[in-house]
N, C-alpha and C positions, 0 to 999 in steps of 0.2 A: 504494500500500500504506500503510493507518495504520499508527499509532506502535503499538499495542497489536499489533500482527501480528509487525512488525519488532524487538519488544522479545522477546515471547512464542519466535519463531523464534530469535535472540542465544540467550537462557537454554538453549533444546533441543540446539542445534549448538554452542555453546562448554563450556557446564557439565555435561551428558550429559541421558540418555535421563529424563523426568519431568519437568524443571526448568522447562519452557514449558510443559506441563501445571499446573504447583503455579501460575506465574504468572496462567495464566488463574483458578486458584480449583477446575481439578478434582485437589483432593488425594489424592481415593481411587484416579485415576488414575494422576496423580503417583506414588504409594507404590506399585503395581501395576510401572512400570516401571522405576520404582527399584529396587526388591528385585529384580526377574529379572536384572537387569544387573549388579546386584550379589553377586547369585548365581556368576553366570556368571564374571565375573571375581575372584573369590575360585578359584574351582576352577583356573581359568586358573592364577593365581597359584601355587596349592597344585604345582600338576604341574610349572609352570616349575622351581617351588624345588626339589621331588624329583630335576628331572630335571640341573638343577645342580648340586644333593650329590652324584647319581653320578656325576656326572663329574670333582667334585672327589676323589672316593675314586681315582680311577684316576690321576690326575695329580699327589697329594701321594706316591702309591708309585712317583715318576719310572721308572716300568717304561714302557715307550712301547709294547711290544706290551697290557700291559694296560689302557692307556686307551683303544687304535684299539680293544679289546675292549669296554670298559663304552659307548663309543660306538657301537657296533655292537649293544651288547642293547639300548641306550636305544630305536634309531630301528626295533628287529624286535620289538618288544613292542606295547603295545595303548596305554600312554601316547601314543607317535608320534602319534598322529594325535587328541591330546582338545586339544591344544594353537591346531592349527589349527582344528577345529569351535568348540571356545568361541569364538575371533576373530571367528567367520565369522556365528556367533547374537548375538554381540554387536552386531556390524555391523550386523545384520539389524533388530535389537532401538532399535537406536540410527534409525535410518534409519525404522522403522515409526514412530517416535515424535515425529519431526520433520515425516511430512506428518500425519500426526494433530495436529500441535500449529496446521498451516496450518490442515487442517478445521477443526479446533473453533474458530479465533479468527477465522474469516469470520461 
């Protein structure tokens, strides 16, 4: 394997989804996988943080039944499950961009 594979691969797998792309010179690509990833994980973000406010609501009114409550609407609600799919398209996203990063630098 050259140095331009092994350097191009480093930048995709340690710095994220784009970065072995931008190395190789394809920018538009680069910026294509950059924004969705970073899409992704801004939303991610957004809902972790909602989903820790609720919980901090229930927990500063030291009531213990009504925090096993705000815990119980958090994970019966439609948030529940955006936390895991972001992770899962991220993964996905990151991973599709690492053997694209192999093809293009052959």
């Amino acid at each position: 394997m050259n140095r331009k594979i092994c350097t191009a691969l480093t930048c995709s797998v340690f710095i994220g989804p784009g970065a072995g792309h931008y190395y190789l010179g394809l920018k538009r690509r680069a910026l294509l996988f950059a924004l969705i990833s970073s899409i992704v994980m801004v939303v991610w973000l957004g809902v972790a943080i909602y989903q820790a406010s609720l919980l901090l609501d229930g927990a500063i009114t030291q009531n213990v039944s009504m925090f096993s409550q705000h815990l119980t609407q958090i994970s019966m609600r439609n948030e529940g499950f955006i936390l895991p799919v972001c992770l899962a398209v991220f993964l996905i996203i990151w991973l599709w961009a690492i053997i694209e990063t192999y093809q293009k630098s052959r």
